[in-house]
C-alpha positions in Angstrom: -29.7 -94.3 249.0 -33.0 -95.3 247.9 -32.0 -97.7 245.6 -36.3 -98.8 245.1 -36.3 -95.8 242.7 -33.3 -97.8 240.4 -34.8 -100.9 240.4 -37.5 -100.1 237.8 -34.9 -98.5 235.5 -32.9 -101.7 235.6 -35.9 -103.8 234.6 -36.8 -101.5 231.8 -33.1 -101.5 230.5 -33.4 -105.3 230.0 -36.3 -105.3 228.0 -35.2 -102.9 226.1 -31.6 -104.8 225.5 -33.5 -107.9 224.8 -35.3 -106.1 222.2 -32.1 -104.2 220.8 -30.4 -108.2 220.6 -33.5 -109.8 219.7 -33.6 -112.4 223.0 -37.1 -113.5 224.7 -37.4 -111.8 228.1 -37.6 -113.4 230.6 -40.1 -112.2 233.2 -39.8 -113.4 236.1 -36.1 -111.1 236.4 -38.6 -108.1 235.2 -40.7 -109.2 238.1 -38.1 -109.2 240.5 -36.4 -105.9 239.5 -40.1 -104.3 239.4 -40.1 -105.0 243.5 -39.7 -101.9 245.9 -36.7 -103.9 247.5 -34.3 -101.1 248.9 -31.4 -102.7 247.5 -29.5 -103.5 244.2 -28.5 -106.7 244.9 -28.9 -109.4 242.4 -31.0 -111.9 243.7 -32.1 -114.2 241.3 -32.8 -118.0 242.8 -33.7 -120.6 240.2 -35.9 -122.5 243.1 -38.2 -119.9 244.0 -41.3 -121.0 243.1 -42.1 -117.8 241.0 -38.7 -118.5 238.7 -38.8 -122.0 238.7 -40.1 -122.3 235.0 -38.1 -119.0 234.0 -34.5 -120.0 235.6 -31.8 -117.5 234.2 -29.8 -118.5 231.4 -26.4 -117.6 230.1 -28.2 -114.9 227.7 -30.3 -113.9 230.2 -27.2 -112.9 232.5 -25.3 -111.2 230.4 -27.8 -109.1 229.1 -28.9 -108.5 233.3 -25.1 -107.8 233.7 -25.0 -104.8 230.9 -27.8 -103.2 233.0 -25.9 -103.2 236.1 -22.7 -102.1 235.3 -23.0 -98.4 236.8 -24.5 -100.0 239.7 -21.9 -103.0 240.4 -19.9 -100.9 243.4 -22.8 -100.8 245.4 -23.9 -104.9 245.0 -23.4 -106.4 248.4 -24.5 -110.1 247.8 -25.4 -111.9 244.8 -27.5 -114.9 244.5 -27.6 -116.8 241.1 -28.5 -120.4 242.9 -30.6 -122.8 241.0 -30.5 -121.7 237.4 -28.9 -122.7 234.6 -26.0 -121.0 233.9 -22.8 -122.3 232.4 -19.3 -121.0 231.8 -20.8 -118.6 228.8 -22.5 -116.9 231.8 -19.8 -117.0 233.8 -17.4 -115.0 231.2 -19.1 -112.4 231.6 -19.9 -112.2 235.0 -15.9 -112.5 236.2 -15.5 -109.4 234.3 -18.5 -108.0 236.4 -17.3 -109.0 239.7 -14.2 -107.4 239.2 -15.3 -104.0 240.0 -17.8 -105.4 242.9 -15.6 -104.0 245.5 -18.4 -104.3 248.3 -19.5 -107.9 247.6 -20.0 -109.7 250.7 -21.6 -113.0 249.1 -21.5 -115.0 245.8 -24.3 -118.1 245.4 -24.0 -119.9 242.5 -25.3 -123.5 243.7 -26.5 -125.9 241.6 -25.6 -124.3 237.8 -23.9 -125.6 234.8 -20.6 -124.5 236.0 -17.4 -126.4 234.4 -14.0 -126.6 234.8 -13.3 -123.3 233.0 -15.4 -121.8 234.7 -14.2 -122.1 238.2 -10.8 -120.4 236.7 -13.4 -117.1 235.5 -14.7 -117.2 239.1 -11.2 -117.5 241.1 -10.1 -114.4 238.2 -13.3 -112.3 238.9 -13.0 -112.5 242.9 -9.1 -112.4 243.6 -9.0 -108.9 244.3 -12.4 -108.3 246.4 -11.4 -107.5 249.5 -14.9 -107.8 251.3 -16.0 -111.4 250.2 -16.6 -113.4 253.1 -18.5 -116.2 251.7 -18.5 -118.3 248.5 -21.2 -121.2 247.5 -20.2 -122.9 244.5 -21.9 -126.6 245.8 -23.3 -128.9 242.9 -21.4 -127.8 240.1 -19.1 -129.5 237.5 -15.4 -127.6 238.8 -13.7 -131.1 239.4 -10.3 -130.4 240.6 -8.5 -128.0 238.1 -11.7 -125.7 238.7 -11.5 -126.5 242.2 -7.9 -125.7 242.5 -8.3 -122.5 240.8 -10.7 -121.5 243.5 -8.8 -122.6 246.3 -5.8 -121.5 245.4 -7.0 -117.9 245.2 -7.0 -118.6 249.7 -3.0 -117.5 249.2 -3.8 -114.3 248.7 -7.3 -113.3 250.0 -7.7 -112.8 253.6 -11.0 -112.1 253.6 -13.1 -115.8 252.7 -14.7 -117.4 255.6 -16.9 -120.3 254.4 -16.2 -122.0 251.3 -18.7 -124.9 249.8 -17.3 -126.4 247.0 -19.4 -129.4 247.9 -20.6 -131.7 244.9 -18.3 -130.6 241.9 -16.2 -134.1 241.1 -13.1 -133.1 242.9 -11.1 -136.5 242.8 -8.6 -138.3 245.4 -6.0 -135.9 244.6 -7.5 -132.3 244.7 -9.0 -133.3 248.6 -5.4 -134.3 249.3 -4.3 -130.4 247.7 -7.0 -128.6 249.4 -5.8 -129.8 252.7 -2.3 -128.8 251.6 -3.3 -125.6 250.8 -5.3 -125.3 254.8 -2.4 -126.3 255.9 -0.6 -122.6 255.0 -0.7 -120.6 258.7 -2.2 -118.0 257.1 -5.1 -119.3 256.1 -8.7 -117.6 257.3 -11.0 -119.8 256.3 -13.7 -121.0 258.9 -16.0 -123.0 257.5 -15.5 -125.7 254.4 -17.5 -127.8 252.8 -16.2 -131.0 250.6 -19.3 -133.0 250.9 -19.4 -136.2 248.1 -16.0 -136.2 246.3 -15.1 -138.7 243.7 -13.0 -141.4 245.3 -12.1 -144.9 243.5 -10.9 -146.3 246.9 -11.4 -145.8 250.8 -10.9 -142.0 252.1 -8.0 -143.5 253.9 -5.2 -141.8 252.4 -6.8 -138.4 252.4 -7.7 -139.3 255.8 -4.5 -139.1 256.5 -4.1 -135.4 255.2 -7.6 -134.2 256.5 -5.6 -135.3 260.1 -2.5 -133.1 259.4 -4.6 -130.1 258.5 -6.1 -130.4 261.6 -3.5 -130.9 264.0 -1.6 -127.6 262.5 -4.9 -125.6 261.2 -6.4 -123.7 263.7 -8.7 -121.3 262.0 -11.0 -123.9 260.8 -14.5 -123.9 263.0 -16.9 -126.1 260.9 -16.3 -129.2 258.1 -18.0 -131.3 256.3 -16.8 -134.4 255.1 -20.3 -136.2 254.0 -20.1 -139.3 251.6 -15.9 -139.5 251.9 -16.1 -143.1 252.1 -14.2 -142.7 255.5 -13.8 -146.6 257.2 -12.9 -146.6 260.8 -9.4 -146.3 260.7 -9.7 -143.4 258.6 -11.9 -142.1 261.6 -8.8 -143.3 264.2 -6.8 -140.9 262.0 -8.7 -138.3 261.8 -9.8 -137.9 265.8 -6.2 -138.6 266.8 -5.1 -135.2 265.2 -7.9 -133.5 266.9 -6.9 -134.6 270.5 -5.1 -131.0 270.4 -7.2 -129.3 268.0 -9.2 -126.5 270.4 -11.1 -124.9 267.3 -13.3 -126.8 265.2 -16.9 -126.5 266.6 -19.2 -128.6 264.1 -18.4 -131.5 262.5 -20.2 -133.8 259.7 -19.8 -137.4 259.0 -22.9 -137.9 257.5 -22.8 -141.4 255.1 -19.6 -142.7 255.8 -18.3 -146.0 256.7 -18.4 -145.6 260.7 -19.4 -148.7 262.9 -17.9 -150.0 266.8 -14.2 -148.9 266.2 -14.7 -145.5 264.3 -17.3 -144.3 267.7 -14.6 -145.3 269.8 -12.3 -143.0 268.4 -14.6 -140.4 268.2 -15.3 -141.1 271.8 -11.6 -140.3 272.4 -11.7 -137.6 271.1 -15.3 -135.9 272.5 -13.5 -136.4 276.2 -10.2 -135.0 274.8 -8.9 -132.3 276.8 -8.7 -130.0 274.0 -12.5 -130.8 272.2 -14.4 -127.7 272.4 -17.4 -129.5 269.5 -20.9 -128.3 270.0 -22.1 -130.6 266.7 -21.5 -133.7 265.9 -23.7 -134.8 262.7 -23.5 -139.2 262.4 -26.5 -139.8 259.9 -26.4 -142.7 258.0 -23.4 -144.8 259.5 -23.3 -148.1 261.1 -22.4 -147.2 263.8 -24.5 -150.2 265.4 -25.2 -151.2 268.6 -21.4 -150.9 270.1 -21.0 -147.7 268.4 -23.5 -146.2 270.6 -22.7 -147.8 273.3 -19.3 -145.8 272.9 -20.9 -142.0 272.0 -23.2 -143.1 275.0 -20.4 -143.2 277.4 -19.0 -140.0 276.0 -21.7 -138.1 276.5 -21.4 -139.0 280.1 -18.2 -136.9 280.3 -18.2 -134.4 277.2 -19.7 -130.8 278.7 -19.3 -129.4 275.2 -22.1 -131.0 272.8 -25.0 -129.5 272.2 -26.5 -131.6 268.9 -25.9 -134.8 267.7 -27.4 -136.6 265.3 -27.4 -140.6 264.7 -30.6 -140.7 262.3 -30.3 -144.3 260.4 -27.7 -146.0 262.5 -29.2 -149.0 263.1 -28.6 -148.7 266.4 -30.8 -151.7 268.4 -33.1 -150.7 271.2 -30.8 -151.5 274.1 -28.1 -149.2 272.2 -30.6 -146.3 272.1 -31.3 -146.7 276.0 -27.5 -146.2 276.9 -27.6 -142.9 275.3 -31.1 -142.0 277.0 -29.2 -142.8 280.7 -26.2 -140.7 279.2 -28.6 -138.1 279.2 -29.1 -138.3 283.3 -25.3 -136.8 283.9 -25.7 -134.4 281.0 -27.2 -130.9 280.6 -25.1 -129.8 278.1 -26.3 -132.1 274.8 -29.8 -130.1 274.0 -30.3 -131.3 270.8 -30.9 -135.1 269.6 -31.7 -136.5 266.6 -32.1 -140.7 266.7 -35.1 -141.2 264.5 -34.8 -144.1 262.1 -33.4 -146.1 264.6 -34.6 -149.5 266.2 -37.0 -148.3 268.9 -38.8 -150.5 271.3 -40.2 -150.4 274.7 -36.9 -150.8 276.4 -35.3 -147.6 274.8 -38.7 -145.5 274.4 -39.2 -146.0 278.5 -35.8 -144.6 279.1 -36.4 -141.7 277.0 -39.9 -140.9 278.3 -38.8 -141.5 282.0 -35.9 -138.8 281.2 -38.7 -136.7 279.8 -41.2 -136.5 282.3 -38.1 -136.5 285.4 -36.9 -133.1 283.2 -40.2 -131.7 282.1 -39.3 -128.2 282.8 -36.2 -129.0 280.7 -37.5 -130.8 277.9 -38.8 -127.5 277.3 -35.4 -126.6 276.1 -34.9 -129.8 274.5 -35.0 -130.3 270.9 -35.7 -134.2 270.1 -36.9 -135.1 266.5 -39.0 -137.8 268.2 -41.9 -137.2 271.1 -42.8 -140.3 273.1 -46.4 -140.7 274.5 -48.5 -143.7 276.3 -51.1 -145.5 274.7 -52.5 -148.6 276.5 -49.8 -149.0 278.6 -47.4 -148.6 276.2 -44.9 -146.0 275.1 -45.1 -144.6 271.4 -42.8 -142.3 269.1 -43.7 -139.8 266.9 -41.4 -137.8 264.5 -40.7 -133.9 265.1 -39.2 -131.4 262.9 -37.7 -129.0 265.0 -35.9 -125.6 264.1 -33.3 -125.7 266.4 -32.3 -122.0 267.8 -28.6 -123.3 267.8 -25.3 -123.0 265.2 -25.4 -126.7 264.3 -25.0 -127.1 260.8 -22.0 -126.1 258.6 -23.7 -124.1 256.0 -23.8 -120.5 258.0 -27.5 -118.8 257.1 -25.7 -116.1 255.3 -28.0 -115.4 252.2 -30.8 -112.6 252.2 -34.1 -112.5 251.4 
């Protein structure tokens, strides 16, 4: 269907509802619906530069909503990130979604979103049977919003990533989230808890994170950022992975990680079972020992293809063990180490590697370049897109 020839229509119908209820309009959703997109999704991101000073609010939604009811079957992805919507909004949009039975996508990052609100969300989605993916990251949920959501996994089969990332969640809804993963029947693929409220160590959910993984075995990516995880946490966690053949990417990024929490994760990377293409350490201590210990793993693992030790304060003779782990490994082609203590020693390794493997280092994506200058070897920073599924966060949202 040509659905270009709808979208005017829609934007017409919200003027003229704003007029009939005596709300402002708000343009920029004119703008958008006045596109010759051939779609009806509702896309609607708060960060786009041309909605930034317009974001949607509640009455702005609801009014949006009323003009897209006849049309709601036919919505395969909506994108409300970055605006300012609170559980007013959301009323009326769980009523919505519950005739949206070809939604693939819901995006409502970084809104107003409250407690009550992630109940409205788990009622409005329970029954969609084509939802694969659900963003709910920076929000206000905490854990009886949380819950709600996650306990909605019992009966849908269809969720594959979950980010429920930023949203207060405290010691005990972590600990019932990895309850609930535990259930056999679980489909999820790819979580993300990033920065939950903890009052101690992560140890204790450590503890359950390490159960869910020994018996889950649907899970492929996780992120566990800011968790306050200590070493033995990390001991805990990598011993239940020994036999976990599954999980594919994993994120540490600003824990409490130094010399003993790398050897355990060193463990595991030449475990029989490990099967990780990402391993994402940024912002650790992992030190001088700890690299020392991923250095030596890389010697062995044959499964890597990124990691990342950005601000590790890793020494210079640390960096130059995993620059000669490189030598007896083609399978790691993605390295991030910037923000690290560089010197000669370590920058020689690494350009020797590169100019020995410059038909490789084609292939290879560094976020650092080393070059001489008077006899000397320099770094430089690179951004690089790497071509490769290394981040948890699938690229599932449309243009």
């Amino acid at each position: 269907m040509d659905w270009a020839i709808f979208r005017p229509k829609i934007a017409t119908d919200y003027k003229r509802q704003c007029s009939e209820f005596s709300k402002p309009v708000n343009e920029a959703i004119v703008r958008t619906y006045q596109t010759k997109a051939n779609d009806i999704n509702l896309i609607f991101r708060g960060n786009y530069k041309l909605n930034f000073n317009q974001r949607m609010l509640d009455q702005d939604l609801i009014l949006l909503l009323s003009c897209l009811q006849n049309y709601k079957e036919n919505i395969q992805h909506i994108d409300l990130s970055f605006n300012e919507i609170t559980n007013v909004g959301v009323q009326e949009l769980s009523k919505f979604l519950q005739g949206c039975n070809s939604l693939e996508s819901l995006n409502l990052q970084s809104n107003k979103i409250g407690v009550e609100g992630g109940e409205l969300i788990a009622e409005g989605i329970k029954d969609i049977q084509t939802l694969t993916h659900l963003n709910l990251n920076f929000n206000n949920l905490q854990t009886k919003g949380a819950m709600s959501i996650v306990e909605m996994l019992f009966n849908n089969k269809t969720i594959l990533e979950l980010n429920l990332a930023n949203n207060g969640i405290d010691h005990d809804g972590v600990i019932a989230i990895t309850s609930i993963l535990n259930w056999k029947n679980n489909t999820l693929q790819i979580l993300n808890l990033d920065n939950p409220v903890y009052h101690s160590i992560g140890q204790e959910t450590a503890i359950h994170f390490g159960k869910m993984f020994h018996s889950n075995r649907g899970l492929e990516k996780i992120s566990l950022q800011k968790h306050n995880f200590t070493c033995d946490a990390i001991y805990i966690i990598t011993e239940h992975l020994l036999e976990n053949n599954k999980l594919r990417v994993l994120d540490l990024t600003a824990n409490r990680i130094s010399f003993k929490g790398c050897e355990a994760i060193a463990k595991y990377l030449c475990g029989e079972y490990c099967v990780l293409e990402s391993l994402i350490l940024t912002s650790n201590r992992t030190g001088h020992y700890g690299a020392k210990a991923i250095a030596q793993a890389l010697s062995k693992n044959r499964t890597l293809i990124h990691l990342d030790m950005v601000r590790n304060d890793i020494d210079d003779n640390g960096l130059k063990m995993i620059a000669e782990s490189l030598e007896t490994n083609d399978m790691l082609v993605s390295l991030k180490l910037y923000q690290n203590h560089f010197s000669q020693m370590a920058l020689q390794a690494f350009h020797k590697y590169r100019m020995k493997n410059n038909k490789k280092q084609a292939e290879r994506f560094w976020d650092f370049h080393t070059y001489i200058v008077d006899n000397h070897i320099e770094m430089a920073y690179v951004e690089q897109n790497i071509p490769y599924d290394i981040q948890v966060s699938s690229q599932y949202f449309i243009n």
